[in-house]
N, C-alpha and C positions, 0 to 999 in steps of 0.2 A: 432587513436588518443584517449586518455584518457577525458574521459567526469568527471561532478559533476553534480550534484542536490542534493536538499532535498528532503526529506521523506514524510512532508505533513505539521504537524500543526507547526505552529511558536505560537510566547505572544503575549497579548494582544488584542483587539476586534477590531483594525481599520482595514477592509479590504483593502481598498485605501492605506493605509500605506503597506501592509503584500503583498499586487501584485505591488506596488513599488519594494519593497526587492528583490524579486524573478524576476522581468525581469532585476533590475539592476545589482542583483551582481548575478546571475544565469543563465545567457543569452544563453546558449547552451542547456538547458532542464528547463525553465521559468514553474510554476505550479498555479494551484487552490491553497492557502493552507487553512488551516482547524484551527479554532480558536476555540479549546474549552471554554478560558475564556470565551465567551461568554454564556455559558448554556450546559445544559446535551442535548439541541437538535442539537447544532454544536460541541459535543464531535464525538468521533469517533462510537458509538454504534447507538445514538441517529438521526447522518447525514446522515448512511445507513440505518438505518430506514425509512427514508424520504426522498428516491429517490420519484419520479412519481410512482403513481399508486402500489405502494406495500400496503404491509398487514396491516391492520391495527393495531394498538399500541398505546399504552399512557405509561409513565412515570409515578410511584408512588409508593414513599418511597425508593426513590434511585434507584430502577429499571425499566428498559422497558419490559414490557409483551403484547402479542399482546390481540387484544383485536376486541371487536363486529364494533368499530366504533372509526378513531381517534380520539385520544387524543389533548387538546390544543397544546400540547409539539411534538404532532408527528406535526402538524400543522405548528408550530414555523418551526422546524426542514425544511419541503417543502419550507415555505416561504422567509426560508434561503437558500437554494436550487437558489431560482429564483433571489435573492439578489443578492448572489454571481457573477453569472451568467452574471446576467448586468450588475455587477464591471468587470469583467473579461472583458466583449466584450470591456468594455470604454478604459482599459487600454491596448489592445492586440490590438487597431487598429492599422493598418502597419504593424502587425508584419506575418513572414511567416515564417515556420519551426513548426518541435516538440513542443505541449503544453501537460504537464500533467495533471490527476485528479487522486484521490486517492479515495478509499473506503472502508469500512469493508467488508474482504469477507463475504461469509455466513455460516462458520463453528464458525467463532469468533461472528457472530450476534448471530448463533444457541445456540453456547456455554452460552450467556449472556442475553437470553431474554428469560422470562416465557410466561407460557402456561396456560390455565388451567388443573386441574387432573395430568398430566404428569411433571409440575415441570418446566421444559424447554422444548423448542423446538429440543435442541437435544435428547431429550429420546423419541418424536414423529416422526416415521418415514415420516405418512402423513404428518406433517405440518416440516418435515425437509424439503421435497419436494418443500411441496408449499413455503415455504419461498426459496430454491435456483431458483427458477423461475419465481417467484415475482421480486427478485433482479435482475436478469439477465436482466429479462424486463427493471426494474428501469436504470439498470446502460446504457442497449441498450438506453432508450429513455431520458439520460441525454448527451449521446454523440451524438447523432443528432442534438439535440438541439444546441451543442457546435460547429457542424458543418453549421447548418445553418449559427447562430453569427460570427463566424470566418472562411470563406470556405477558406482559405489560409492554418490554422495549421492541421498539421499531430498529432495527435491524440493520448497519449499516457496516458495507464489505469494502475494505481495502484492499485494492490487488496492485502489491509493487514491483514494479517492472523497469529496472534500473540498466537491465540488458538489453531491453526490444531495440534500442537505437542502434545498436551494435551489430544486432538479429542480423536487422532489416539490410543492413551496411555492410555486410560484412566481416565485421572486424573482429570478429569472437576468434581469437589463439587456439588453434589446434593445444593436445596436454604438452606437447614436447615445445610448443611456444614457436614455432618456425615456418609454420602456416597458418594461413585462417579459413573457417570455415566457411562456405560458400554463403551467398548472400540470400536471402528465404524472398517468397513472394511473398507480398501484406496481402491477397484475398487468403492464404494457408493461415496467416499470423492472425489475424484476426476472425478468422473461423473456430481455432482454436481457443482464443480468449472469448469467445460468444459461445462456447457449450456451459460456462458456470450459469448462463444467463437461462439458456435453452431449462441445466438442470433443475434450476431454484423455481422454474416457473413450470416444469413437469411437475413439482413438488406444492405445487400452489403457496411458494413460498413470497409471500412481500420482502423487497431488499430494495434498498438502495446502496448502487457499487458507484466507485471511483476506481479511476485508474492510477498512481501515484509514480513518477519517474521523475529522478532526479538528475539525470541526464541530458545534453541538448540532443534534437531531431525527435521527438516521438509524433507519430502523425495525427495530430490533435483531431481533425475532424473524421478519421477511419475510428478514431476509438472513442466516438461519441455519436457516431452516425446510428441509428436502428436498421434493421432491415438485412437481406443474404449480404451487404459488403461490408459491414459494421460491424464490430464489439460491443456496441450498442450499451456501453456504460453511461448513467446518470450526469457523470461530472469529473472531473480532468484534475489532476494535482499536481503541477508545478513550479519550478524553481524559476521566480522573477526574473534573477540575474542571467539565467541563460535564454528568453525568449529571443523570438527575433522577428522581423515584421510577420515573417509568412504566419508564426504560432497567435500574434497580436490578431493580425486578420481573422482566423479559426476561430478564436476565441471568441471575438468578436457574434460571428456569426451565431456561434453555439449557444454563447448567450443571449442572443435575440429569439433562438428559439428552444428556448427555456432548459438547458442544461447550464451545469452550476461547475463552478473557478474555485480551486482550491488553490489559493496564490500563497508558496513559499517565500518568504519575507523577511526570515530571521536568518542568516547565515549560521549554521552549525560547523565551520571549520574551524573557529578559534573557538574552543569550548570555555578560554577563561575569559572571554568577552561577549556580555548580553549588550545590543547596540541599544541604544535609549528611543524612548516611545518616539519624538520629534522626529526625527531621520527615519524611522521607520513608515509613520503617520506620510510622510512627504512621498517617500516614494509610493505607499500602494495610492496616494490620491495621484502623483503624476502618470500612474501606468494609469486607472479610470479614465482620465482626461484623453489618456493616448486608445483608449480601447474606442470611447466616444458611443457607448450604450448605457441605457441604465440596468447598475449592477445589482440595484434594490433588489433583495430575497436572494439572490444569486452567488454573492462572494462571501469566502472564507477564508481565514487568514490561517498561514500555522510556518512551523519554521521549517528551512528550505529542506530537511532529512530528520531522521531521527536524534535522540537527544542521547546515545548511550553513551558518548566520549563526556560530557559533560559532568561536574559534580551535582550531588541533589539540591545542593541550594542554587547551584547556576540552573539547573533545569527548573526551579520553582519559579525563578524568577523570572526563564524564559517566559511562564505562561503568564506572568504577570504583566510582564509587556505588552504579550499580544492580546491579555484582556483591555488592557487600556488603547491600545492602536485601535481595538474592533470598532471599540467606544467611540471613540472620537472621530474615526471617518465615516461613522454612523451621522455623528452630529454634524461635521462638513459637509456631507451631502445630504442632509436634512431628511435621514430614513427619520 
């Protein structure tokens, strides 16, 4: 069967409102989602900052740089943490099945948080370290937590990583913008996005992770592979419009041996334009036809980035589309 979800932040600041949304018209993979109107500490840089017990940071002059001791804003950030959290338990009760959360992984935190002397935290190999393990810990001990509150949902982790292309490339801007920062090995990069995996299973924690980038280049089969060269994530979530044969191939692969396609479908650039089921419906059946595996149990549809630019009735009605697209390339290819 053809599933939907969103990606993570929807508009606006009402959470009560934003986990309505999401169990009503998302009921097959229901989510946390992530509000940045509200502050640079529930934007997406500033939330993974402020898991539990990570590094310390503050906020200043546009950007988060770690720091001796938090910041008010990393503060904000946690207490938004615990916020959410107790929205989430009030409106999940009764419910059983798959819940998702989403996160900045820690190559897109590395990429975008200063340091002192080195610039960021991606030009520091120690404090690239301690920041993947810091998080790891963060993200292990916000999903227990989510276990205790809810012991009925099956547990599923988003880790978005809109940077790794860039990591891996090079291309990340020094802060003065006139250089870039050196280009990382993928066995470093994906060692580091395999300790959430190492922690949660220290933890005897069941999770199923995706990895979600909305960027072209991310190395589809390192961050689906298991094993010392792997990330060893469940399933992949990217933007349709940017694949290209090599990621078709991967994919491919991947899903022959049973990892799962989160295929971006909906464009979120023109937020006052939701594109119509038909056009939608055509293209995920003509990438199927072009992948040439069966996608049955495998594919999931959702739109290509998050929904915060959009209004709440554009964003309701995103998820009404891709409830009907799921539908109907369910019924074209006779799941």
């Amino acid at each position: 069967m053809t599933g939907f979800t969103g990606l993570g932040s929807l508009p606006g600041t009402d959470m009560p409102a934003a986990l309505r949304m999401t169990f009503d018209l998302v009921p097959g993979l229901p989510y946390l989602p992530e509000l940045p109107a509200r502050g640079p500490w529930a934007a997406m840089i500033g939330r993974g900052l402020g898991l539990p017990d990570g590094l310390p940071a503050e906020y200043e002059a546009g950007e988060w740089r770690l720091s001796g001791a938090p910041g008010v804003d990393q503060r904000r950030a946690r207490a938004t943490w615990r916020d959410d959290l107790d929205q989430l338990e009030e409106a999940a009760q009764g419910y059983a099945g798959p819940l998702k959360i989403q996160v900045a992984g820690p190559w897109t935190l590395a990429a975008s948080t200063g340091v002192a002397m080195t610039g960021r935290v991606l030009a520091d190999p120690g404090a690239r370290r301690d920041l993947a393990g810091a998080w790891a810990h963060g993200v292990a001990e916000t999903l227990e937590s989510l276990r205790r509150r809810l012991p009925d949902v099956s547990p599923v982790l988003q880790v978005d990583e809109p940077s790794l292309p860039a990591v891996l490339a090079g291309a990340i801007p020094t802060p003065g913008g006139f250089f870039r920062h050196a280009a990382l090995d993928l066995p470093e990069v994906v060692g580091h996005l395999a300790t959430v995996g190492v922690e949660l299973s220290r933890r005897g924690l069941e999770v199923t992770t995706a990895v979600h980038c909305c960027a072209p280049g991310l190395p589809v089969a390192a961050m689906l592979r298991h094993g010392s060269d792997g990330a060893g994530f469940d399933a992949v979530s990217l933007d349709l419009s940017l694949l290209t044969h090599d990621d078709i191939d991967a994919l491919s692969q991947a899903v022959e041996s049973g990892r799962n396609l989160w295929l971006g479908i909906l464009p979120t650039d023109n937020p006052a334009t939701v594109p119509g089921v038909d056009d939608l419906r055509r293209r995920v059946l003509a990438f199927v036809e072009t992948l040439g595996v069966d996608v049955a149990g495998h594919l999931l549809v959702t739109p290509s980035c998050g929904l915060a630019s959009f209004a709440p009735k554009a964003a309701s009605q995103a998820f009404r589309v891709l409830a009907r697209v799921a539908a109907q390339v369910d019924e074209e290819l006779g799941s």
